[in-house]
Jmol script that loads the backbone (N, CA, C; Angstrom):
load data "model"
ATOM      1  N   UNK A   1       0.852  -1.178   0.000  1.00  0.00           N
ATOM      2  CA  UNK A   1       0.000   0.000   0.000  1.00  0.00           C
ATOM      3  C   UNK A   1       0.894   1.235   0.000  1.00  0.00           C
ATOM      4  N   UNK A   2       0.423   2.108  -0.151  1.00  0.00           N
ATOM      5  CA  UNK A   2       1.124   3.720  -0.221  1.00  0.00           C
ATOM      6  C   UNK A   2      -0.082   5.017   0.032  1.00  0.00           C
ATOM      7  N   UNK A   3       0.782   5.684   0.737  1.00  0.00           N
ATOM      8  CA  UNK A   3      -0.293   6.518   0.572  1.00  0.00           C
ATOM      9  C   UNK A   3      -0.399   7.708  -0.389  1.00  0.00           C
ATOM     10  N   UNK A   4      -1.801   8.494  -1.058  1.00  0.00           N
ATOM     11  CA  UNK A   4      -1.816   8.941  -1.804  1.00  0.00           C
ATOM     12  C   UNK A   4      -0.995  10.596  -1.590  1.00  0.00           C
ATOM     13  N   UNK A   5      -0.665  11.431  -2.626  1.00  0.00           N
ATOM     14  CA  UNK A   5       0.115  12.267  -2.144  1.00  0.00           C
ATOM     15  C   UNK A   5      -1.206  13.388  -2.058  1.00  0.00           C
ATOM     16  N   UNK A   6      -0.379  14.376  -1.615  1.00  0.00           N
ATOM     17  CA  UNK A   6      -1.488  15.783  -1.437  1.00  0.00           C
ATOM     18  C   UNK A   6      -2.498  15.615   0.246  1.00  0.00           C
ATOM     19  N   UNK A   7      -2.400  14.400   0.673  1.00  0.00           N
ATOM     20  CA  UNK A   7      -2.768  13.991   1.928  1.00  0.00           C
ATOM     21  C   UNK A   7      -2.080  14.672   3.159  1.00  0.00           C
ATOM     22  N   UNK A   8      -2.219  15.434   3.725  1.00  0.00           N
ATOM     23  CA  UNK A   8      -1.149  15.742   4.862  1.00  0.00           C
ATOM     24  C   UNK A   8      -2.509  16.101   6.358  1.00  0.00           C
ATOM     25  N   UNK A   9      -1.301  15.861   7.323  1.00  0.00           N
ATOM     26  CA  UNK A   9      -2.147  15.646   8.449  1.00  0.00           C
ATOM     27  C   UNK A   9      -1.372  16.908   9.195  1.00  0.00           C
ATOM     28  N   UNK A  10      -2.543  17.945   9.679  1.00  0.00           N
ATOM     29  CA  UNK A  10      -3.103  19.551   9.993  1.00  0.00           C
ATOM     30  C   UNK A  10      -3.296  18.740  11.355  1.00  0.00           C
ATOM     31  N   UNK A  11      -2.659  19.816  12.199  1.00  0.00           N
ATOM     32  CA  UNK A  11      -3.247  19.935  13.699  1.00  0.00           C
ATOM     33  C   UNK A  11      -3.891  21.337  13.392  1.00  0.00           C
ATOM     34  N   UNK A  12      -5.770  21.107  13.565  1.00  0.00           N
ATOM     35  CA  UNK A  12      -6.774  22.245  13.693  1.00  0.00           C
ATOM     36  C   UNK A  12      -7.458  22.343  14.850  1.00  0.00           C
ATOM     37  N   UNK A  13      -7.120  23.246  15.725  1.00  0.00           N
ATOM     38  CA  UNK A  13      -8.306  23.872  16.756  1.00  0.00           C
ATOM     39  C   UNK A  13      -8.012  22.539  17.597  1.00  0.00           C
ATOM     40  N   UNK A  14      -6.562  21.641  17.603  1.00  0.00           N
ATOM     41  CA  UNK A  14      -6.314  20.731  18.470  1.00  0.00           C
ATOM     42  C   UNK A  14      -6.702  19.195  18.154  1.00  0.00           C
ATOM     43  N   UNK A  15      -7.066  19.414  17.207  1.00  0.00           N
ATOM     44  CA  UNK A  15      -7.706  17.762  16.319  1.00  0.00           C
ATOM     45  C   UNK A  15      -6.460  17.577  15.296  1.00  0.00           C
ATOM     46  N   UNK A  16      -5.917  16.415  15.215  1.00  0.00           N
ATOM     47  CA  UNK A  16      -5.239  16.147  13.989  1.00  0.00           C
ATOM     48  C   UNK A  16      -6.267  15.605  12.960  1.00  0.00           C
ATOM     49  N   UNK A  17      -5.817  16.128  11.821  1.00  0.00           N
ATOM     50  CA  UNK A  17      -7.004  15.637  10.583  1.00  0.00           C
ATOM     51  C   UNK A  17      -6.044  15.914   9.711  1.00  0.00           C
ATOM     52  N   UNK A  18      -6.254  15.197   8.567  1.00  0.00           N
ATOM     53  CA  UNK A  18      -5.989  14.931   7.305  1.00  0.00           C
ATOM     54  C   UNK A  18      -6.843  15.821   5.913  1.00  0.00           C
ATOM     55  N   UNK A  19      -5.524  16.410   5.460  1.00  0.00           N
ATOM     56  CA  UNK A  19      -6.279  17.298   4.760  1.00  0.00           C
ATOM     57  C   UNK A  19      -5.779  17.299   3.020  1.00  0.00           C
ATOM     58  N   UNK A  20      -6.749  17.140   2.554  1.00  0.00           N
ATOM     59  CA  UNK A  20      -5.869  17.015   0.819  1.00  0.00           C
ATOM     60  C   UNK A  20      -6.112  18.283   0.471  1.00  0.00           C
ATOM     61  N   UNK A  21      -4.417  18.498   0.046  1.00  0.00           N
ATOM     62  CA  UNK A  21      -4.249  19.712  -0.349  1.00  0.00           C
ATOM     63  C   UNK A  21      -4.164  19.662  -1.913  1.00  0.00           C
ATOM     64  N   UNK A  22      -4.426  21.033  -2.464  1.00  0.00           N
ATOM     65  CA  UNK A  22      -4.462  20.977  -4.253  1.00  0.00           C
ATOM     66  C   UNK A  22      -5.812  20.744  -4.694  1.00  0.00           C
ATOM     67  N   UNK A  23      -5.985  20.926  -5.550  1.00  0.00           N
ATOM     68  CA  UNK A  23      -7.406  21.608  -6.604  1.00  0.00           C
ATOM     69  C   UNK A  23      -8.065  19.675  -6.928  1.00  0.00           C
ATOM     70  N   UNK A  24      -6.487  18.583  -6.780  1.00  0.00           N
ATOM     71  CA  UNK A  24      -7.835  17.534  -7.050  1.00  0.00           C
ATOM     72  C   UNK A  24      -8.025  16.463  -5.774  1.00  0.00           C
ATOM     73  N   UNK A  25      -7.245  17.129  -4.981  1.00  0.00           N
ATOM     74  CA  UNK A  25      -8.372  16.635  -3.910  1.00  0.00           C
ATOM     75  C   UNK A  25      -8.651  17.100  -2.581  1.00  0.00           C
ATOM     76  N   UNK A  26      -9.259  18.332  -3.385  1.00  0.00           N
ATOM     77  CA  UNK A  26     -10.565  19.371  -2.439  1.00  0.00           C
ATOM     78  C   UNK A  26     -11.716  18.360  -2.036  1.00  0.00           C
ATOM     79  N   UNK A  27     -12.379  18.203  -1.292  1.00  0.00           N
ATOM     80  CA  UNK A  27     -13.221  17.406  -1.171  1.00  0.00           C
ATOM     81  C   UNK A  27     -13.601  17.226   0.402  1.00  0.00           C
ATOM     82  N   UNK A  28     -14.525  18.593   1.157  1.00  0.00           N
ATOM     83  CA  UNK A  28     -14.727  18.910   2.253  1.00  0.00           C
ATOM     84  C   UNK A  28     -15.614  17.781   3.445  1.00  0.00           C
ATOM     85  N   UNK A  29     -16.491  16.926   2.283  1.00  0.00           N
ATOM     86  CA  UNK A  29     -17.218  15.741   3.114  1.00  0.00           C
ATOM     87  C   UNK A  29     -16.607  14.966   3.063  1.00  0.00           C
ATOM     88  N   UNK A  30     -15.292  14.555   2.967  1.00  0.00           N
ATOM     89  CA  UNK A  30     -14.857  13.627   3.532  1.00  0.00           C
ATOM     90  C   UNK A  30     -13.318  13.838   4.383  1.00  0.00           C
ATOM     91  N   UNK A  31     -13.581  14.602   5.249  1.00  0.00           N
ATOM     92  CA  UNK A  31     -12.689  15.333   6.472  1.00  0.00           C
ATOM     93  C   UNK A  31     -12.597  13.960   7.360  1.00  0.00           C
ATOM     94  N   UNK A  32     -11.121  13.802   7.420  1.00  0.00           N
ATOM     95  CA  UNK A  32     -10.440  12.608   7.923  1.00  0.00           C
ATOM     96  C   UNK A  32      -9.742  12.855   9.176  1.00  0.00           C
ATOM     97  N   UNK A  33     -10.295  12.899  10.481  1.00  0.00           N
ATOM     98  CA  UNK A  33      -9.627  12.922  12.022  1.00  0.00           C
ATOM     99  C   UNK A  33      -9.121  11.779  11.942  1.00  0.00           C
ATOM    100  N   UNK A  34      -8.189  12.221  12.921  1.00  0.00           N
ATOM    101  CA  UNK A  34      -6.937  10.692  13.754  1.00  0.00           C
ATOM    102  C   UNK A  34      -6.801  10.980  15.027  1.00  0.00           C
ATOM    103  N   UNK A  35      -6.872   9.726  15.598  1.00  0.00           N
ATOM    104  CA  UNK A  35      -6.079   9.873  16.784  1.00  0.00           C
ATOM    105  C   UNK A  35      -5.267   9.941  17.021  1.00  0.00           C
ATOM    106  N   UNK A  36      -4.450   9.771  18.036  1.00  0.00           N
ATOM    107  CA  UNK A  36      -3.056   9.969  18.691  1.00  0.00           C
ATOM    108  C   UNK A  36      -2.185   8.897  17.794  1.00  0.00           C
ATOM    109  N   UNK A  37      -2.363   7.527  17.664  1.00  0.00           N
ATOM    110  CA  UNK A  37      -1.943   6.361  17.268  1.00  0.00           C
ATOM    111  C   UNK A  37      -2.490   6.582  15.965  1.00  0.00           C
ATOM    112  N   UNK A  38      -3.305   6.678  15.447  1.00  0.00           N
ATOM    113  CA  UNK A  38      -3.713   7.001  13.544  1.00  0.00           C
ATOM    114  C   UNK A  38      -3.149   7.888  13.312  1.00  0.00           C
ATOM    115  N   UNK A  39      -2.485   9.086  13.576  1.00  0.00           N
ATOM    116  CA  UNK A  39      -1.867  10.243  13.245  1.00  0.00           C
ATOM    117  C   UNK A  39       0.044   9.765  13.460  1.00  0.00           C
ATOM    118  N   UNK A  40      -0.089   8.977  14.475  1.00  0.00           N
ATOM    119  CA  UNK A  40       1.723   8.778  14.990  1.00  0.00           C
ATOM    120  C   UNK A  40       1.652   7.626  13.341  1.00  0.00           C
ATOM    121  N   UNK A  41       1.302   6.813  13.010  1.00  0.00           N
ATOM    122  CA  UNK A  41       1.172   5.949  11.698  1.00  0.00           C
ATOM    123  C   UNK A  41       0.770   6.876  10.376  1.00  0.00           C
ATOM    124  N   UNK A  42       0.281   7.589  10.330  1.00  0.00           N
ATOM    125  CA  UNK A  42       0.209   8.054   8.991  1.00  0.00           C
ATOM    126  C   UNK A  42       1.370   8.913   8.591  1.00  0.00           C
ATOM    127  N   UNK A  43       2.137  10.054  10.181  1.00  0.00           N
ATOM    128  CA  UNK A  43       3.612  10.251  10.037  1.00  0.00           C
ATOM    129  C   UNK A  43       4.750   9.312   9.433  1.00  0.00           C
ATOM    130  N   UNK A  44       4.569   8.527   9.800  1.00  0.00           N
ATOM    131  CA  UNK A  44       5.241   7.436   9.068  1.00  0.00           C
ATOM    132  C   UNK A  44       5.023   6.485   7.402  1.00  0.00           C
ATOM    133  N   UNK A  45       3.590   6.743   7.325  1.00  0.00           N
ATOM    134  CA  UNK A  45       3.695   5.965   5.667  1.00  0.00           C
ATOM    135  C   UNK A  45       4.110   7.477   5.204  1.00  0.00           C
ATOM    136  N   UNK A  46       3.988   8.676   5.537  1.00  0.00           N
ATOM    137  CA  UNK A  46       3.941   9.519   4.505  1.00  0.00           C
ATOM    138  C   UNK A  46       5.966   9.583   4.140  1.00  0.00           C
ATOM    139  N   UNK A  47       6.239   9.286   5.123  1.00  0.00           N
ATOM    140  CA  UNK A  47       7.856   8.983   4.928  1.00  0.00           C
ATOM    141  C   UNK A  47       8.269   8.007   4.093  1.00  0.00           C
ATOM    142  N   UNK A  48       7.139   6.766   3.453  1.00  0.00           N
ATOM    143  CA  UNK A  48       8.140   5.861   2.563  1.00  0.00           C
ATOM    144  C   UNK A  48       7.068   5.896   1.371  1.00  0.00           C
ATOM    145  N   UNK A  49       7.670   5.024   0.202  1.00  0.00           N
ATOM    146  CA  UNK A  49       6.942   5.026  -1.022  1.00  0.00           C
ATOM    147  C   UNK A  49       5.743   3.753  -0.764  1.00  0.00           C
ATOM    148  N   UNK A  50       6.278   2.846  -0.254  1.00  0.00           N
ATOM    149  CA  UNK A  50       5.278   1.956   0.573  1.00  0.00           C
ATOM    150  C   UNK A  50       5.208   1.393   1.860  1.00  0.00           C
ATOM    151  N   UNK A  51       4.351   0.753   2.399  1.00  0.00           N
ATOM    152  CA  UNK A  51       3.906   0.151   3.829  1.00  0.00           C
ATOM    153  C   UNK A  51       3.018  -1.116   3.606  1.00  0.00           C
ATOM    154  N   UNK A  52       3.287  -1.826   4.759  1.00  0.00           N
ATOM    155  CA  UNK A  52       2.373  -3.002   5.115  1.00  0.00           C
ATOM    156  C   UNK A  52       1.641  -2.804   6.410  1.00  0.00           C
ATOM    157  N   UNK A  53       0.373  -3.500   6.983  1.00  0.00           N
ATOM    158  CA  UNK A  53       0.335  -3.562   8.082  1.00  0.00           C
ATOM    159  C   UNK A  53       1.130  -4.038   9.021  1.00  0.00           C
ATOM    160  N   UNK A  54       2.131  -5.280   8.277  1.00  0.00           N
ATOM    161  CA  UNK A  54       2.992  -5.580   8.866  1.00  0.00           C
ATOM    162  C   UNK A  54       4.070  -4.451  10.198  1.00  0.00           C
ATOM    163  N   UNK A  55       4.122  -3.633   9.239  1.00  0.00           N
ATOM    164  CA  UNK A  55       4.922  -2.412   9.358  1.00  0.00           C
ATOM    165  C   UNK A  55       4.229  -1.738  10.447  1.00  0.00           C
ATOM    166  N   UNK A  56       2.767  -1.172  10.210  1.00  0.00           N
ATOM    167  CA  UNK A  56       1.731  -0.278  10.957  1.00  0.00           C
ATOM    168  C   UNK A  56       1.888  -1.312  12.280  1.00  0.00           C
ATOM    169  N   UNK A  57       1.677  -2.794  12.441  1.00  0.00           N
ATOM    170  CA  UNK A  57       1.895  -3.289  13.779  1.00  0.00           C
ATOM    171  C   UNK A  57       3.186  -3.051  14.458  1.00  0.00           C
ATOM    172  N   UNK A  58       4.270  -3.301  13.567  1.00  0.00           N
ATOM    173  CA  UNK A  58       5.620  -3.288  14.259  1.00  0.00           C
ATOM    174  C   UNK A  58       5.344  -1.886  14.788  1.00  0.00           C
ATOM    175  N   UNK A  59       5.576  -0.550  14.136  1.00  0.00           N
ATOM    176  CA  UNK A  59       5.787   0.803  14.998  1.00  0.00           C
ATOM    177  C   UNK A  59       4.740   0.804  16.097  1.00  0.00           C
ATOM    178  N   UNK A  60       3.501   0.217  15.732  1.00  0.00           N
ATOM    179  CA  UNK A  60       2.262   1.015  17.236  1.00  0.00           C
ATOM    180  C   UNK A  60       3.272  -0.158  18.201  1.00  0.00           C
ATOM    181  N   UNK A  61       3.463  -1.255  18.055  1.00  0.00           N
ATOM    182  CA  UNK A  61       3.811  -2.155  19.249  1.00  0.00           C
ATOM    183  C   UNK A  61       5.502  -1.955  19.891  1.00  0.00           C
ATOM    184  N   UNK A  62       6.290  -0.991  19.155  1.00  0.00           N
ATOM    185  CA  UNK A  62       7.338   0.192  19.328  1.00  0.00           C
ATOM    186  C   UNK A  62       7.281   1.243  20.109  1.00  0.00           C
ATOM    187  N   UNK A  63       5.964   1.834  19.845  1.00  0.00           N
ATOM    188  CA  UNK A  63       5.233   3.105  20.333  1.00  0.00           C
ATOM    189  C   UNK A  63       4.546   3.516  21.490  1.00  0.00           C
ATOM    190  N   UNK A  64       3.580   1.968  21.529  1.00  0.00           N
ATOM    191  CA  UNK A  64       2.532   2.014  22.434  1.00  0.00           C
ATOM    192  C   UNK A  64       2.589   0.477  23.649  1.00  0.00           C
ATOM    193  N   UNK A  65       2.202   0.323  25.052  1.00  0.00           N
ATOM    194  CA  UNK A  65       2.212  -0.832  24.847  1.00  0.00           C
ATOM    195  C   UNK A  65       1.199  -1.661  24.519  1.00  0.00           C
ATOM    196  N   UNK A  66       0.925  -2.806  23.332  1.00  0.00           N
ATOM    197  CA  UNK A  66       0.073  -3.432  22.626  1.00  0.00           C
ATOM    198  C   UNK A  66       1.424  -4.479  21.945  1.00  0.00           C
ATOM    199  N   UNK A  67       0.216  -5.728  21.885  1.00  0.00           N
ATOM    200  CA  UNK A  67       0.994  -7.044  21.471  1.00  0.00           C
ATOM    201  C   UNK A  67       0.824  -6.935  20.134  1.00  0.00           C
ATOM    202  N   UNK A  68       1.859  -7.834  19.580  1.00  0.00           N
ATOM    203  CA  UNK A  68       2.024  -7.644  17.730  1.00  0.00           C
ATOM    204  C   UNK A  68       0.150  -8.711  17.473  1.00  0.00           C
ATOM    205  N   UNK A  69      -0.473  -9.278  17.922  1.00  0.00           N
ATOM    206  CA  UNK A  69      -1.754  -9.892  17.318  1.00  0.00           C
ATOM    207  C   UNK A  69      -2.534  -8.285  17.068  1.00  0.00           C
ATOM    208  N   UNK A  70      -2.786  -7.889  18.383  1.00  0.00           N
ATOM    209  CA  UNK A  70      -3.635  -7.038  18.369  1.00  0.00           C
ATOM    210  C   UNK A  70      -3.829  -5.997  17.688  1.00  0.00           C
ATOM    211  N   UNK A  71      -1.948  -5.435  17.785  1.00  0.00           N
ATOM    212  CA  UNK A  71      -1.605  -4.361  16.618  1.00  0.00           C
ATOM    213  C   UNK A  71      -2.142  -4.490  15.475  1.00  0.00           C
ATOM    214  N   UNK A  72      -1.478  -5.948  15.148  1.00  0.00           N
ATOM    215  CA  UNK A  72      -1.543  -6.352  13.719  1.00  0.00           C
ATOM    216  C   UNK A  72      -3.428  -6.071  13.377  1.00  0.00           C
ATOM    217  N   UNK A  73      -4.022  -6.284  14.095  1.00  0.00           N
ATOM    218  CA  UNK A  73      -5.947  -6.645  13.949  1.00  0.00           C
ATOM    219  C   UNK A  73      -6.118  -4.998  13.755  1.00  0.00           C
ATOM    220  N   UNK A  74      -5.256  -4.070  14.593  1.00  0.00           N
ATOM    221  CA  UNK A  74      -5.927  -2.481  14.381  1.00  0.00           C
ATOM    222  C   UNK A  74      -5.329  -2.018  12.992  1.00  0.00           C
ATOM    223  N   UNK A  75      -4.116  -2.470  12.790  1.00  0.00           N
ATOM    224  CA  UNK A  75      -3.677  -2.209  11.486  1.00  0.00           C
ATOM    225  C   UNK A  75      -4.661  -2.509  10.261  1.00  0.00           C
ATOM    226  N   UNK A  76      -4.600  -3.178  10.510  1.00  0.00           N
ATOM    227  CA  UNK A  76      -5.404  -3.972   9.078  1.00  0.00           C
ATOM    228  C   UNK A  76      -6.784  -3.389   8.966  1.00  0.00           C
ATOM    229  N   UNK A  77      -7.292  -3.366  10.011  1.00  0.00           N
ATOM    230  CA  UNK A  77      -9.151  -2.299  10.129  1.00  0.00           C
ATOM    231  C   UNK A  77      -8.683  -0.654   9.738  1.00  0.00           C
ATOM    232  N   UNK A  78      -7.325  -0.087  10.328  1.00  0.00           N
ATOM    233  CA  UNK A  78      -7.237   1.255   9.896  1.00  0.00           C
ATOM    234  C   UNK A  78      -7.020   1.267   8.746  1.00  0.00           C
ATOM    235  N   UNK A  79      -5.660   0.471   7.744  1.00  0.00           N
ATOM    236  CA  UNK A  79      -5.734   0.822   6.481  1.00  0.00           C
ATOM    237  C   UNK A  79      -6.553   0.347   5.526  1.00  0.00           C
ATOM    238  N   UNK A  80      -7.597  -0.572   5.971  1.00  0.00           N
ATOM    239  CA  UNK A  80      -9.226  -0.267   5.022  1.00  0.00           C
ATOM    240  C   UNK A  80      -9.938   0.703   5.244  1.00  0.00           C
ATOM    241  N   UNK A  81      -9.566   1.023   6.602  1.00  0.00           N
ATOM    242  CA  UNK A  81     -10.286   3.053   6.428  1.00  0.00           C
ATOM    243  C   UNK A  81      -9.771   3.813   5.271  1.00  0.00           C
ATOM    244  N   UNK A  82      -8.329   3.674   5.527  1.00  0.00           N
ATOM    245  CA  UNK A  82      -7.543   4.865   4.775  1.00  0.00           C
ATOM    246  C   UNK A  82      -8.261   4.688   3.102  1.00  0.00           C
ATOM    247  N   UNK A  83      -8.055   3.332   2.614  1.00  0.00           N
ATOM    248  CA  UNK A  83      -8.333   2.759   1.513  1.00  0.00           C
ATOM    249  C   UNK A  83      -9.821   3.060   1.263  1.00  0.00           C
ATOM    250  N   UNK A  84     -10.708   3.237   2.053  1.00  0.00           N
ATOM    251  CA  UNK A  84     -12.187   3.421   1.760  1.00  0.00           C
ATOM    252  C   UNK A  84     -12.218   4.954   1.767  1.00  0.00           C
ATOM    253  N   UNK A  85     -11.708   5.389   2.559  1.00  0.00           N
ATOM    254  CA  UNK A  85     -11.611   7.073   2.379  1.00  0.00           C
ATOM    255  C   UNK A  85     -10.811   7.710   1.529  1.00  0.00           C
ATOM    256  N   UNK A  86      -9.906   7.108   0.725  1.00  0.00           N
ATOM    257  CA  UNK A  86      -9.303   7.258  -0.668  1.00  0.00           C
ATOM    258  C   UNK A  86      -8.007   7.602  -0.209  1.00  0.00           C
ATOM    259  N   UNK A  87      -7.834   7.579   0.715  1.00  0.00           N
ATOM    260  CA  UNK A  87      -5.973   8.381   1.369  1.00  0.00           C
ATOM    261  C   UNK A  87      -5.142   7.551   0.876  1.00  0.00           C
ATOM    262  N   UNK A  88      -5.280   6.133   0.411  1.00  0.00           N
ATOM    263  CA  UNK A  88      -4.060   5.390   0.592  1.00  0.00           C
ATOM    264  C   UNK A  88      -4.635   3.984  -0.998  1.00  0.00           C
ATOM    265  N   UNK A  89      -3.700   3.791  -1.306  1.00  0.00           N
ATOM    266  CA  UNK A  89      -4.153   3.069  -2.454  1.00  0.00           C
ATOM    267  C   UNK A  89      -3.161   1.536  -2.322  1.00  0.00           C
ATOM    268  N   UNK A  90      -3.935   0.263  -2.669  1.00  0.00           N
ATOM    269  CA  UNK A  90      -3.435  -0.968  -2.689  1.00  0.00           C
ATOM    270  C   UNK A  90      -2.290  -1.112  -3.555  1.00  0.00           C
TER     271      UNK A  90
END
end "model"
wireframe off; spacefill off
backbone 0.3
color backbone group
């Protein structure tokens, strides 16, 4: 997976959110918040050309304390968000 470019994540009014910048992808209804842990992971795919969940488990279980199953189970549910909300492409 990778994520798409023009995506960048805005701390607004104290919310991190994800904001596509540039004329093609304006697109105000679909305003993308993160949490603490969805925002510390999207810092990071935006640093390589690709990612696995593999990857998204290793850093949260680096980061946070959480076991590599569990990681691995939030990984995999967040980047079908990203993927359903168009941020990130297979």
């Amino acid at each position: 997976m990778k994520a798409k470019k023009g995506f960048n994540l805005r701390d607004v009014c104290g919310e991190q959110i994800i904001v596509g910048e540039g004329k093609e992808n304006i697109d105000f209804s679909n305003i993308i918040s993160m949490n603490e842990s969805s925002a510390y992971l999207w810092k990071n795919v935006q640093q390589l050309p690709e990612f696995t969940n593999e990857m998204l488990a290793e850093w949260l279980t680096e980061q946070y304390e959480v076991d590599y199953e569990t990681a691995l189970a939030d990984a995999t549910t967040l980047s079908k968000q990203w993927i359903e909300a168009g941020i990130v492409e297979e």
